[in-house]
C-alpha positions in Angstrom: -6.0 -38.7 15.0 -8.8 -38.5 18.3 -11.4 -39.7 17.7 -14.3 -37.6 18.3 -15.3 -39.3 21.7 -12.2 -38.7 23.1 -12.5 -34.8 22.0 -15.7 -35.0 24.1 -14.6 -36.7 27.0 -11.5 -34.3 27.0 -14.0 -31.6 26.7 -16.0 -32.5 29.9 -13.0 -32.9 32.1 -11.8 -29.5 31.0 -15.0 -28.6 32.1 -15.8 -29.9 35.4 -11.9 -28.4 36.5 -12.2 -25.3 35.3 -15.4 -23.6 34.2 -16.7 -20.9 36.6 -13.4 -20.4 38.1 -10.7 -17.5 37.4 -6.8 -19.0 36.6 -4.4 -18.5 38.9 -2.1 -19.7 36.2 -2.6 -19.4 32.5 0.3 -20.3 30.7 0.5 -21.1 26.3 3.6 -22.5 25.3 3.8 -21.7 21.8 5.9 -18.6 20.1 3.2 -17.0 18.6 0.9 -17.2 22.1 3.9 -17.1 24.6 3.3 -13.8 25.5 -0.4 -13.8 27.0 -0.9 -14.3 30.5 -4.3 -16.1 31.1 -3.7 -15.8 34.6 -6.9 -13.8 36.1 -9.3 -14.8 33.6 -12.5 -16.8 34.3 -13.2 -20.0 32.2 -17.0 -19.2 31.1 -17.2 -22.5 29.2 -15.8 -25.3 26.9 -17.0 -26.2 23.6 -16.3 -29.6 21.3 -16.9 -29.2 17.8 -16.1 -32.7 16.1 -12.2 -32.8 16.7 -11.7 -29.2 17.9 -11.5 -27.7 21.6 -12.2 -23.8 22.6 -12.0 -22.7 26.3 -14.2 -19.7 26.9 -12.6 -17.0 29.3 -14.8 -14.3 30.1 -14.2 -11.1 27.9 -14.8 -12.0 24.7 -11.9 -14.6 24.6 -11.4 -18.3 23.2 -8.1 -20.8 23.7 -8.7 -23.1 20.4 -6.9 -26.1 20.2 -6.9 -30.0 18.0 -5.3 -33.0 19.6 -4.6 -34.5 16.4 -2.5 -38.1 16.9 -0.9 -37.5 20.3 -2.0 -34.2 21.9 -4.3 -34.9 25.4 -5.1 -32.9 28.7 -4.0 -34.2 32.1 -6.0 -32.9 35.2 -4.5 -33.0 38.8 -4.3 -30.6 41.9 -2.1 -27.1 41.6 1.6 -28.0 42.6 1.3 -31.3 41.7 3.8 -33.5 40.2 3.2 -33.2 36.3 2.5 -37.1 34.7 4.1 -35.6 31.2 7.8 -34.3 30.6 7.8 -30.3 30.6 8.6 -30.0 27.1 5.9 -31.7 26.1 3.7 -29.2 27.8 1.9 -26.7 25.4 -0.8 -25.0 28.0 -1.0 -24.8 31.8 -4.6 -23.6 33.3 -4.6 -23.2 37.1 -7.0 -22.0 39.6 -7.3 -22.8 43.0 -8.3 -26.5 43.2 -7.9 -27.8 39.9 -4.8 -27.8 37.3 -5.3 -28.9 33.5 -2.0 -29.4 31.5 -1.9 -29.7 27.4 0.2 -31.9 25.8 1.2 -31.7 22.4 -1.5 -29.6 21.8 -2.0 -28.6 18.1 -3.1 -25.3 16.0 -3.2 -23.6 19.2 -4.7 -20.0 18.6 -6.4 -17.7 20.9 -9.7 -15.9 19.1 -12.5 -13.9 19.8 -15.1 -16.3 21.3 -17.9 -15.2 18.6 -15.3 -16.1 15.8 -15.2 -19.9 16.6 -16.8 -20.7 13.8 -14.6 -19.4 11.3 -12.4 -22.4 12.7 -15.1 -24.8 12.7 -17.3 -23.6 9.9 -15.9 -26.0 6.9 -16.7 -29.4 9.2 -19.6 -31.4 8.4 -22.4 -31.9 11.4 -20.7 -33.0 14.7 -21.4 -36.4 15.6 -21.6 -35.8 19.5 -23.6 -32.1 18.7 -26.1 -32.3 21.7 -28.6 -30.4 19.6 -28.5 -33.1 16.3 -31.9 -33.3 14.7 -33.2 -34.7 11.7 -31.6 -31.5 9.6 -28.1 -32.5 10.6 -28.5 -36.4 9.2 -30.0 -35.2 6.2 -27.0 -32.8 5.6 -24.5 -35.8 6.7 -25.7 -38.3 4.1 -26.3 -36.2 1.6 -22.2 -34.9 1.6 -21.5 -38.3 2.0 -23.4 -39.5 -1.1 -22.2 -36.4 -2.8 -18.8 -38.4 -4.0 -20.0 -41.6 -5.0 -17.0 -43.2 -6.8 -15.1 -42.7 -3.1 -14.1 -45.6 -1.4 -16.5 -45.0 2.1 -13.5 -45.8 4.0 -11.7 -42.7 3.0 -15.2 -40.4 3.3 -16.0 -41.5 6.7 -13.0 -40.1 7.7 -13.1 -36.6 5.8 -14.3 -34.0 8.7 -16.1 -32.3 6.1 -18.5 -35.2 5.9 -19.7 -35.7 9.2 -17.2 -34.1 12.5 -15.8 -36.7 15.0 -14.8 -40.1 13.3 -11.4 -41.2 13.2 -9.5 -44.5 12.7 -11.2 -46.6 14.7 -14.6 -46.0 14.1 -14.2 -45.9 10.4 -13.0 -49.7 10.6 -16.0 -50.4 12.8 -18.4 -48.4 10.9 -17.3 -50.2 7.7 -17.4 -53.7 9.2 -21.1 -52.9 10.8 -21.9 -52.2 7.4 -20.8 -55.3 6.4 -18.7 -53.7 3.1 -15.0 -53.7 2.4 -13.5 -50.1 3.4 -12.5 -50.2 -0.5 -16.3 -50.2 -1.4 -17.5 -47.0 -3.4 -20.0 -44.9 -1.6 -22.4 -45.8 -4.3 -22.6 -49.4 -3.3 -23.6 -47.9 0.8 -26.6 -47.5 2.3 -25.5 -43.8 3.5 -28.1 -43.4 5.8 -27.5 -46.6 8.1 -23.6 -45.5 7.4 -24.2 -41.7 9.3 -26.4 -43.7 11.7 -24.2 -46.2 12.8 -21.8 -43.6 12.9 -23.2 -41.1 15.4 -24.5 -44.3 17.7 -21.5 -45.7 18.2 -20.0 -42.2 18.7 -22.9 -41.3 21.2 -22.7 -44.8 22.9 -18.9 -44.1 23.9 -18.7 -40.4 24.6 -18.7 -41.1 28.4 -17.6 -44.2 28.8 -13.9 -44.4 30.5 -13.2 -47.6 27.5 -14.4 -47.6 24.0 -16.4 -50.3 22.9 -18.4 -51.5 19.4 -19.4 -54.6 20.3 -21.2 -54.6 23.3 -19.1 -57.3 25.0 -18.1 -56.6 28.7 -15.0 -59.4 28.2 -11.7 -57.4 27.7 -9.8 -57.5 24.2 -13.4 -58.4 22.6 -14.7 -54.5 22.7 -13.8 -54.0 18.9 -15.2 -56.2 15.7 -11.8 -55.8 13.8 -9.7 -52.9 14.8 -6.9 -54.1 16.3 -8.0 -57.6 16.3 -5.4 -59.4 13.7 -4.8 -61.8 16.6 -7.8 -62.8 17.8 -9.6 -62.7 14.9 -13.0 -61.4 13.5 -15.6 -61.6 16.7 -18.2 -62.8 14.4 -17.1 -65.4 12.4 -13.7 -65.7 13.8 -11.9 -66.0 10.7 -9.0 -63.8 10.2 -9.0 -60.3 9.9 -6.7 -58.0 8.1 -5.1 -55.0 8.4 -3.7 -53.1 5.1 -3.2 -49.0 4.5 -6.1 -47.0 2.6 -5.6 -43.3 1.2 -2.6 -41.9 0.0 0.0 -39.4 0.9 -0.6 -37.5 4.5 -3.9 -39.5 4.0 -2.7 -42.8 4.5 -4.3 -44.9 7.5 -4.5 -48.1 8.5 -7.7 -50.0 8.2 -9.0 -53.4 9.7 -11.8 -55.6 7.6 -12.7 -58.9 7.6 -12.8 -60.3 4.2 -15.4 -63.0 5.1 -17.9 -60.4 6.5 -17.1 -57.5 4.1 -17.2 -58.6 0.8 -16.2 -55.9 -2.0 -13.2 -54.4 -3.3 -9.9 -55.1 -1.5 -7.1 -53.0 -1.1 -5.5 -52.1 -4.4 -2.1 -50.0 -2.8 1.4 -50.8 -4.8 3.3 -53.8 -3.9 5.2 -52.8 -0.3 2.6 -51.3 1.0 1.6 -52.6 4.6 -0.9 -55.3 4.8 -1.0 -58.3 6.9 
């Protein structure tokens, strides 16, 4: 699933190609939405809400839509050459010097723009939420205390939590907090959990490659995701990769047993781990 960065970044771009301009082309490919015409409508805005994108048109009108795994937006100029097989197209947005395609967009639905938050409304505070204050952390770590027999692994990724962390971050998150991903909630410090959480998020909302660590050298920008070859960028002992949740749920998380003591992960015998 996006992370919530990418959301954002996805959110700009749409954005700076299309707000305060009317479509010359306004095209949803999905049966439900096949049969409105965008074309003529001004784009009055874009909103990111953890994982969730709406497009404002003028009128009263919102495009809502989740990128979930492999959904994304590709930007060129009208006419041009499209970077993504047709059928893989789900929304074309024209107007006259910018074109935004979506690809394998998700719960595509087009709403009343002051209904929004009936979509949104069950999601915890958004990380990347311009306006956070100090009544947003307080609501963060208190849901995520709320469940303390959780492993925190498996709460940092529930949207109902806190809005915008996804595989990644929760193996980062986890290793910064130097605990196992298998570690009960109980056993975290919650608050330096939804503060590492939204710093790292804010730290990499712009920036064209993600990075944890801080390290301009390439292949060293995460502590443990991903790094089962090169090993744990602190201690350089080896890190591990294993599945955690169950179900749709599953995911796969990265730890480093040296620097995250605790539980370890306790899934039947065949499920991945290396």
């Amino acid at each position: 699933m996006s992370e919530g960065d990418t959301v954002c970044q996805a959110g700009h771009r749409l954005r700076q190609a299309l707000a305060g301009q009317e479509l010359t082309r306004g095209e949803l490919r999905h049966p439900q939405l096949s049969t409105h015409n965008l074309a003529g409508r001004t784009v009055v805005g874009v909103r990111t809400v953890g994982k969730h994108i709406f497009i404002r048109f003028d009128h009263d009108l919102s495009f809502h839509n989740h990128l979930l795994m492999d959904g994304g937006w590709r930007f060129g100029r009208p006419g041009a050459r499209w970077r993504s097989p047709a059928h893989q197209v789900r929304a074309v947005l024209t107007n006259s010097t910018a074109e935004a395609i979506g690809v394998h967009l998700h719960q595509m639905q087009l709403l009343a723009t002051g209904k929004e938050n009936t979509l949104v409304s069950h999601l915890g505070p958004d990380l990347l939420d311009p306006s956070w204050t100090d009544e947003h952390t307080q609501r963060a770590e208190h849901a995520l205390a709320s469940d303390p027999v959780r492993e925190i692994g498996i709460a940092l990724l529930d949207q109902r939590v806190m809005a915008g962390i996804g595989n990644v971050y929760k193996s980062e998150v986890c290793f910064l907090l130097g605990v196992s991903p298998w570690t009960p909630v109980s056993e975290v410090d919650v608050a330096r959990a939804v503060s590492i959480s939204r710093d790292l998020l804010v730290r990499n909302a712009m920036t064209p490659r993600r990075n944890t660590t801080g390290s301009a050298v390439r292949g060293r920008e995460m502590w443990v995701y991903g790094q089962n070859r090169r090993g744990c960028l602190k201690c350089g002992g080896r890190v591990r990769s294993a599945d955690q949740g169950s179900g749709l749920e599953v995911r796969t998380t990265w730890y480093c047993p040296a620097c995250q003591p605790g539980p370890q992960n306790s899934l039947p015998p065949g499920t991945h781990s290396t």
